[in-house]
C-alpha positions in Angstrom: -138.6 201.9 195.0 -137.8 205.5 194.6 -138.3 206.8 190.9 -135.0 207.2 188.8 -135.9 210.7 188.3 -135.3 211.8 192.1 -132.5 209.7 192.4 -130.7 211.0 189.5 -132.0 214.9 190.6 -130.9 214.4 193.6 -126.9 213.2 193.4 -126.3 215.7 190.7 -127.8 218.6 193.2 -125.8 216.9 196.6 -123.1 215.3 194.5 -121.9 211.8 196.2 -119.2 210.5 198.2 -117.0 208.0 196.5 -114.1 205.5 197.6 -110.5 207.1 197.5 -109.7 204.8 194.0 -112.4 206.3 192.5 -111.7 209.3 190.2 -113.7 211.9 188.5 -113.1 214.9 185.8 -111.9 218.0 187.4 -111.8 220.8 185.0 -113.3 221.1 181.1 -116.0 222.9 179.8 -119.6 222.3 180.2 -120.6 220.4 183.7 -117.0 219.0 184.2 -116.4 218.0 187.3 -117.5 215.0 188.1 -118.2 210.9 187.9 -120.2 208.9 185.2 -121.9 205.6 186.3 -125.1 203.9 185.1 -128.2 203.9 187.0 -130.9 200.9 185.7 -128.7 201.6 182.4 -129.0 205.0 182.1 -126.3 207.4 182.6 -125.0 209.6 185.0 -122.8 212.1 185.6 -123.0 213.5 189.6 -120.2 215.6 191.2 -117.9 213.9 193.7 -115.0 216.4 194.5 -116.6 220.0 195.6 -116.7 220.5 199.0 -120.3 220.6 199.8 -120.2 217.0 198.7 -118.8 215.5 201.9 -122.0 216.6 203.1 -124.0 214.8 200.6 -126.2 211.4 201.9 -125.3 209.4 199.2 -121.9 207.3 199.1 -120.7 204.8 196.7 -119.7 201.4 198.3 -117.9 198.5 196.6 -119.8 195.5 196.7 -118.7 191.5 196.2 -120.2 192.3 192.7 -119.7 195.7 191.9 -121.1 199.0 193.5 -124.4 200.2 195.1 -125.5 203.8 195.6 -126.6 203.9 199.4 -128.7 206.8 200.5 -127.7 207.5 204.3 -126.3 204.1 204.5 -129.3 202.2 203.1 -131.4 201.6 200.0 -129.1 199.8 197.8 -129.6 200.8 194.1 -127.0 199.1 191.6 -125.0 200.9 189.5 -122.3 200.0 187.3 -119.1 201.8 186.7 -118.0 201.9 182.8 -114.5 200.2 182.8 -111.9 202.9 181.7 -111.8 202.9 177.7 -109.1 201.0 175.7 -108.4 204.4 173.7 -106.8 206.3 176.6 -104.1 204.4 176.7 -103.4 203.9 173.1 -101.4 206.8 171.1 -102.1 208.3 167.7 -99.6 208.3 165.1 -98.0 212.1 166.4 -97.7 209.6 169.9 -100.5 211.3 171.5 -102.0 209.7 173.9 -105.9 209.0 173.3 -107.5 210.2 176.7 -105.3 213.8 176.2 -107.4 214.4 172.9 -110.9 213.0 174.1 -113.1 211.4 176.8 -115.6 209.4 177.7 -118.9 210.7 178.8 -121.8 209.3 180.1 -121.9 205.7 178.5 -121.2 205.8 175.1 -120.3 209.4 173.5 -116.8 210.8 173.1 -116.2 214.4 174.0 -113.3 217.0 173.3 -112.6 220.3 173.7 -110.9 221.0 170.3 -109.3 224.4 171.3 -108.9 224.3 175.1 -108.6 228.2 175.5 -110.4 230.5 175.4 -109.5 234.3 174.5 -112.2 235.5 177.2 -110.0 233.8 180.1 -107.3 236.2 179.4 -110.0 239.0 180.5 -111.6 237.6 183.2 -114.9 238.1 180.9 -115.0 234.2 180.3 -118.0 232.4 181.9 -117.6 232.3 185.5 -118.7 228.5 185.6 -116.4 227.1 182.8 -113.3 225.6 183.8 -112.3 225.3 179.7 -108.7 225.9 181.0 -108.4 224.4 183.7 -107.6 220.9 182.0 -104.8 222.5 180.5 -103.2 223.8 183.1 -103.2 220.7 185.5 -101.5 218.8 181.9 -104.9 216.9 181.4 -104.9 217.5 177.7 -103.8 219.8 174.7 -104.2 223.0 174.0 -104.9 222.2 170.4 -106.3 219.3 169.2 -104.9 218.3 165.0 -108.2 216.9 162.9 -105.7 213.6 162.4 -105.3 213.1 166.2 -109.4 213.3 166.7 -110.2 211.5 163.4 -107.2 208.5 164.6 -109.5 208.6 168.3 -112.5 208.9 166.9 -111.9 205.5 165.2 -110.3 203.9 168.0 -113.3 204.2 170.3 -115.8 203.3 168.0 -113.7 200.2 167.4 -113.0 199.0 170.6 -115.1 201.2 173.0 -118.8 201.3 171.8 -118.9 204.8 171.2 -121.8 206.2 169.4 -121.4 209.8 168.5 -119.4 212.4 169.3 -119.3 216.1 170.6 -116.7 218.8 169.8 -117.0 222.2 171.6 -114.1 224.8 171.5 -113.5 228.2 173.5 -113.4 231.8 171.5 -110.7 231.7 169.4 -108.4 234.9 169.4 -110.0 235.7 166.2 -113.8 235.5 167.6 -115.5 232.9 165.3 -112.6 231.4 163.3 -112.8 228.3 165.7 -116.1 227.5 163.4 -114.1 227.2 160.7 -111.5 224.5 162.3 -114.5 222.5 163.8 -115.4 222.3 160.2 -112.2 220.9 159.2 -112.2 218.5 162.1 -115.6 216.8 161.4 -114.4 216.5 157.6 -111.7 214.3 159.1 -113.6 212.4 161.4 -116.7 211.7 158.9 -113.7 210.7 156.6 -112.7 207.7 158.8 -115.7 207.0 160.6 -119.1 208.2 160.2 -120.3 208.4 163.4 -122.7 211.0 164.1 -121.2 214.3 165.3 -122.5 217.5 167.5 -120.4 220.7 167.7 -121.4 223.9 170.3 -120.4 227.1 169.1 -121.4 230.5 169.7 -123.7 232.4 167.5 -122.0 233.9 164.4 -122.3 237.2 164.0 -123.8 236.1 160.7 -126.3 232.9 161.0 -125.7 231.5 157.4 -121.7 230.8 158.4 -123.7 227.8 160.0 -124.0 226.3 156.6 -120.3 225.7 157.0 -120.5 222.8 159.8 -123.6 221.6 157.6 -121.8 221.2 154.8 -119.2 219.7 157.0 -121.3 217.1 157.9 -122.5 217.7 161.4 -125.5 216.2 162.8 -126.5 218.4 165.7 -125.5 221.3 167.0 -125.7 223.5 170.4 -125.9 227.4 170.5 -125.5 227.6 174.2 -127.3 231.0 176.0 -127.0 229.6 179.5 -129.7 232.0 181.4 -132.4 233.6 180.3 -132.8 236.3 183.0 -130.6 239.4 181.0 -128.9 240.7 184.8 -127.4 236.9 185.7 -125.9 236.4 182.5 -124.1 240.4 182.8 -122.8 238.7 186.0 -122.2 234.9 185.1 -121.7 235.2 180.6 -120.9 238.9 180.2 -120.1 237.9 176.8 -122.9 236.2 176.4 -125.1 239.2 177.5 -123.1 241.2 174.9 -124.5 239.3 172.1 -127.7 239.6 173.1 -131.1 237.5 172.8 -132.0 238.4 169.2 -128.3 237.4 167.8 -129.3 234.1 169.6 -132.7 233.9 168.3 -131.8 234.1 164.9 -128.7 230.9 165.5 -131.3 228.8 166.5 -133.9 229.7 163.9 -131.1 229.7 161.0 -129.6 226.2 162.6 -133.1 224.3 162.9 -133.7 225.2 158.9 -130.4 223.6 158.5 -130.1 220.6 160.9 -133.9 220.2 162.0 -135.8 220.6 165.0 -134.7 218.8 167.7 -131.0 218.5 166.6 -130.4 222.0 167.9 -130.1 222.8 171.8 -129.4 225.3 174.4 -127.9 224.8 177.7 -130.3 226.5 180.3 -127.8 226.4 183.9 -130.2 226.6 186.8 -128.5 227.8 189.5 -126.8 230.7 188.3 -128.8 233.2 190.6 -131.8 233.5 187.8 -135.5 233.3 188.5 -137.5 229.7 188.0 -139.9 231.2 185.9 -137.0 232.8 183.5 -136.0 229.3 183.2 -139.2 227.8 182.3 -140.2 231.3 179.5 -136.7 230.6 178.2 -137.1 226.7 177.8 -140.3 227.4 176.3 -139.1 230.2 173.8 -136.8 227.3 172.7 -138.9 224.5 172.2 -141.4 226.8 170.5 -138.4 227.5 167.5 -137.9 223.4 167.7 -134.4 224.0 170.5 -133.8 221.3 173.1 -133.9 223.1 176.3 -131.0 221.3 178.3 -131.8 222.3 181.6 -129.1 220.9 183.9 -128.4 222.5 187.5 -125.1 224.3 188.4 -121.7 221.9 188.6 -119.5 224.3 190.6 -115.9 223.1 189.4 -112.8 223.4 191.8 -110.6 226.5 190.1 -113.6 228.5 188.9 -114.6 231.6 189.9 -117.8 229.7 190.8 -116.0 227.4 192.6 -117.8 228.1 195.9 -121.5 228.0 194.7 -123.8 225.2 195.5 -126.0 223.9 192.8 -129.8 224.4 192.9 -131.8 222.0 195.6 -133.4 219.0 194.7 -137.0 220.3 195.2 -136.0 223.4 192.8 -134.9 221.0 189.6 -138.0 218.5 190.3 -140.3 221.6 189.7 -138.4 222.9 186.8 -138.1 219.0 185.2 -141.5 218.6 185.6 -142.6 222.6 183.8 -140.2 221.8 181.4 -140.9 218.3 180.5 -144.2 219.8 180.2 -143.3 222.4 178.0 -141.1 219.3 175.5 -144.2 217.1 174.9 -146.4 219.8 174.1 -143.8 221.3 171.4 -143.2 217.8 170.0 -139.6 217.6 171.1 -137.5 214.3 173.4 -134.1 213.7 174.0 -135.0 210.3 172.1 -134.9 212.1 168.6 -131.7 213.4 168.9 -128.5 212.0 166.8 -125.9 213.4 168.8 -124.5 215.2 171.6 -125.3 216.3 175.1 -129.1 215.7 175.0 -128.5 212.3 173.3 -126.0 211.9 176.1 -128.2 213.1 179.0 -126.0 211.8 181.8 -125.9 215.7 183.1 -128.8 216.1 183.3 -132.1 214.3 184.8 -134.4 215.8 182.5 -134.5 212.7 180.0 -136.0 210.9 183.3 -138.8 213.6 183.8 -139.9 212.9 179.7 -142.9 212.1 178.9 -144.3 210.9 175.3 -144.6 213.5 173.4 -148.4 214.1 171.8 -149.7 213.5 169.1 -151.1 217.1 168.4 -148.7 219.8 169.1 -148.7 223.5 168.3 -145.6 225.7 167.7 -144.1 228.1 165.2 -143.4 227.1 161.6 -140.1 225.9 162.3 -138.5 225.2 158.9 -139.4 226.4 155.0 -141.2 223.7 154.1 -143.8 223.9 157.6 -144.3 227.5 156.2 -144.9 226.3 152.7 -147.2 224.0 154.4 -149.1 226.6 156.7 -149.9 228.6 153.6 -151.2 225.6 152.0 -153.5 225.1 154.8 -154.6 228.6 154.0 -155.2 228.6 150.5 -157.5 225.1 150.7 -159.9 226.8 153.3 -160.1 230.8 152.1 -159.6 230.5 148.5 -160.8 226.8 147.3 -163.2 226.2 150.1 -164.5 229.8 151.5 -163.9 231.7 147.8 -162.7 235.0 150.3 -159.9 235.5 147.9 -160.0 234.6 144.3 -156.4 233.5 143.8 -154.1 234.0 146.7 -154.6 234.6 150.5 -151.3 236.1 151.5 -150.9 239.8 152.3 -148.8 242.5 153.5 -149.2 241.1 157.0 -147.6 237.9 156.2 -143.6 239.4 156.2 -143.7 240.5 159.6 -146.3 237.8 160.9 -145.2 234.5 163.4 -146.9 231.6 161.7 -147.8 229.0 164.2 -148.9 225.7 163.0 -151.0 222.7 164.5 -148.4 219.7 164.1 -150.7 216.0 163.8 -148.2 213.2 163.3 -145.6 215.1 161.6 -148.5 216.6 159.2 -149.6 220.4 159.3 -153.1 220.3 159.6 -153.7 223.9 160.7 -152.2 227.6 161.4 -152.8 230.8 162.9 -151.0 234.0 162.3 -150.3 237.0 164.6 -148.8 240.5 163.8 -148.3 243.8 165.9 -150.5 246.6 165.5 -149.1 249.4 163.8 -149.4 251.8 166.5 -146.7 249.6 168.4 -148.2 250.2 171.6 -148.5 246.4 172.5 -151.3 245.5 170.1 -151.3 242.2 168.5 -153.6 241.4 165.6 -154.6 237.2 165.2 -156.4 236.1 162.0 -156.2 233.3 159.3 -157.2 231.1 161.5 -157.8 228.1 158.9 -157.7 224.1 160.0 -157.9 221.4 157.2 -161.8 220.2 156.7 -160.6 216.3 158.3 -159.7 217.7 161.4 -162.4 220.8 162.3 -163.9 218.4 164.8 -160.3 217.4 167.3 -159.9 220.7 168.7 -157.3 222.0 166.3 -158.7 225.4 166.5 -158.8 225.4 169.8 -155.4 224.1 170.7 -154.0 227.4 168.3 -155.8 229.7 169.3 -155.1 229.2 173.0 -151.4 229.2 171.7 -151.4 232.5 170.1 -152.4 234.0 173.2 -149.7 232.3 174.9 -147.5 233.8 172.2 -148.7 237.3 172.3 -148.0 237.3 176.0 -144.9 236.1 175.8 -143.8 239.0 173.5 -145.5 241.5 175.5 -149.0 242.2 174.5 -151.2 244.3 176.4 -154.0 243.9 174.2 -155.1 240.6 171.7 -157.7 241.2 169.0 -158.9 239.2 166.0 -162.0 239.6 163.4 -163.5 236.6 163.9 -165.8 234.8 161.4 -169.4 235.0 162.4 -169.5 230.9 162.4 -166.3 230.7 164.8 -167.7 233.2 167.2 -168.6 230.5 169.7 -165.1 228.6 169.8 -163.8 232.0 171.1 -166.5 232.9 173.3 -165.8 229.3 175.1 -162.3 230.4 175.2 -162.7 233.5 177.3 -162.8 236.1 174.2 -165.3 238.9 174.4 -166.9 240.9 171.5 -166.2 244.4 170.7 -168.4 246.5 168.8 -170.9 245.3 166.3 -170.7 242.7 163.6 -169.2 243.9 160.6 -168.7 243.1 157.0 -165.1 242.1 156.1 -164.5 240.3 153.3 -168.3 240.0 152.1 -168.5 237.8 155.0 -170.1 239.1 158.6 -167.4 239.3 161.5 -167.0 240.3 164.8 -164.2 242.0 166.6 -163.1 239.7 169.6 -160.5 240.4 172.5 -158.7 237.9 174.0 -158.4 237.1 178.0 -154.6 238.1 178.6 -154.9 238.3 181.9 -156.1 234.9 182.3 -152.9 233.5 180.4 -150.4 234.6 183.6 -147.4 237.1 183.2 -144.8 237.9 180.9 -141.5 237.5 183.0 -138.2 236.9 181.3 -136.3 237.0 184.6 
């Protein structure tokens, strides 16, 4: 039996040919084009109406008792096609009718567009693979959707449809990042007559604390969505998005997972956009590192976009990145599992979810939120002040402002931390030190596991060269781990240390696409 994993990867690369009755979305934002069916109960969503389709080796075929997905006209696999939902045909009280204001996606999440255009369209600086206007334009939906008509739908299709939780995304608003304030209003509605849980996607805010706003609003999850990763593809594919820049992203998704949590905030990475592997895998691991959800999902070339013509990455390319990045996801303590709402709860656009594995039990990443910081320092003060007396009151120095804190995570409980800082001479020198692990866990390679992630760090940012003061005592952890002394021992700290480098070029290369 082939895994669902390659099956899923597979139709949403090659898409699949369906029977005439059979319809799909054709426009939208996000990976609109398109039919959703359940695979062994998960969901799907695989195109069905671009042209490179008709050369695709999957078909649907209507069975006495349902459908099968036939690979080259064998191999049966069941699916199930979702009946159309009750709410599409019912109106809300300004005689709207239900599917013009939301839709069904993947098996159980409702999805709108709240403000269906988008005041980069009118530029031709929009994102060449969003088709956000094109549902308007074919009379698909409304250009405007009221937070009475989405509150009135919202109930109606948790009543009689199953629906779960709910996603509201919106294009740029002719006023650049007032539509953040009208998502607002619109979850207040919904939470108001249903509570189900809610995910918005905005872009980042010019200031990241306006993301308090939707907080306070009551949303669940959220998605700041950079797309690419490799700087020259997103000037061609997102120039607006390359505008912004990396930082102004950075600091969205470090500001939104203090405010929602890690693993309630994601990125759409698009493979297929003419961007290197590898930029995909640094970017889904930059990510995942600040407690993102890396939504990698290939290319869905929809029918009236300027990318209309593009094919979406091969199967063998999106098995390779699955795999690196559900690599990268159970080593940073993230899954599609632990989200509440939205597109990675969803997952029927992508085949990631599939790829997943359990996520370990030990993971190391960057002190995400206040309190793993509070807890980091903690860590600190217990081994150098209480335990090793190097400091009389207080560990924390000058160093500690401009410092990445990275913490060993063991069941949801810091039990250890690292800290790295540039050199003042700016020249790619990174400084390590505080290297401190709780006295419970000294023997299950907590140590080891961060200090084999600071170098990954360091490289990441650009580092040409890695050094630390290590404690005499520690000196053959690092030696195992590839560091080399430099110089003699020295005093520091009324304790003897030696100056180690680290092995950068044994860590593989920087490359941000």
């Amino acid at each position: 039996m082939r895994s669902l994993a390659n099956i899923i990867t597979e139709i949403q690369s090659l898409g699949v040919r369906v029977p005439n009755h059979l319809e799909g979305r054709n426009g939208g934002a996000g990976p609109a084009e398109g039919k959703a069916f359940l695979i062994r109960g998960f969901p799907v969503n695989a195109p069905i109406n671009a042209p490179y389709v008709s050369r695709s080796p999957y078909a649907i075929r209507d069975v006495e008792r349902g459908f099968v997905l036939l690979k080259n006209g064998e191999e049966p696999v069941p699916l199930e096609l979702p009946p159309e939902p009750r709410f599409y045909d019912a109106r809300t009280s300004d005689g709207s009718m239900g599917r013009q204001i939301a839709l069904l996606h993947g098996k159980d999440c409702l999805a709108t567009t709240v403000i269906q255009r988008c005041v980069h369209w009118k530029t031709r600086r929009g994102c060449a693979f969003c088709g956000t206007e094109l549902s308007l334009q074919n009379g698909r939906t409304v250009a405007r959707k009221t937070p009475e008509q989405l509150s009135e739908v919202a109930r109606m299709a948790r009543q009689w449809d199953g629906v779960t939780h709910m996603v509201l995304t919106s294009g740029v608003s002719d006023s650049p990042g007032s539509e953040l304030s009208y998502l607002a209003l619109c979850v207040r509605s919904i939470k108001k007559t249903c509570d189900l849980p809610v995910h918005v996607q905005v872009m980042p805010p010019d200031d990241p604390d306006r993301l308090l706003e939707l907080k306070d609003a009551g949303v669940d999850t959220i998605g700041i969505h950079i797309e690419s990763f490799d700087p020259d593809v997103l000037e061609r594919r997102a120039p607006v998005k390359a505008a912004l820049g990396l930082l102004r992203y950075e600091k969205a998704w470090v500001r939104a997972v203090r405010l929602f949590g890690p693993n309630q905030v994601s990125s759409f990475v698009i493979a297929g956009l003419g961007e290197s592997p590898q930029s995909v895998l640094w970017g889904s691991e930059l990510l995942a590192d600040l407690g993102v959800y890396p939504y990698v999902a290939p290319l869905r070339p929809i029918p009236g976009s300027r990318m209309a013509d593009a094919l979406p990455p091969s199967p063998a390319i999106m098995i390779a990145l699955y795999r690196g990045v559900a690599d990268i996801l159970k080593r940073k303590g993230l899954s599609s599992r632990r989200c509440l709402a939205g597109c990675v709860r969803c997952g029927a656009c992508s085949a990631l979810h599939a790829f997943e594995e359990p996520v370990e039990r030990l993971v190391c990443h960057s002190a995400r939120t206040d309190e793993e910081k509070a807890a980091a320092f903690g860590v600190r003060h217990q081994v150098f002040v209480n335990e090793q007396r190097l400091f009389s009151e207080t560990d924390v120095d000058e160093h500690d402002d401009r410092g990445r804190h990275l913490v060993a995570n063991l069941d949801e409980d810091i039990v250890g931390t690292v800290r790295i800082y540039p050199g003042a001479s700016g020249n790619g020198h990174w400084i390590g030190g505080r290297l401190a692990v709780l006295k419970d866990h000294r023997s299950s390679k907590v140590g080891e596991l961060l200090v084999e992630e600071a170098v990954r760090r360091v490289k990441q940012l650009g580092c040409t060269l890695f050094t630390a003061h290590i404690q005499q005592q520690n000196v053959p952890l690092f030696l195992k781990l590839g560091w080399k002394p430099v110089g003699p021992i020295a005093d520091l700290l009324g304790r003897p240390h030696q100056m180690m480098q680290a092995p950068l070029e044994e860590t593989g290369e920087k490359d941000t696409g």
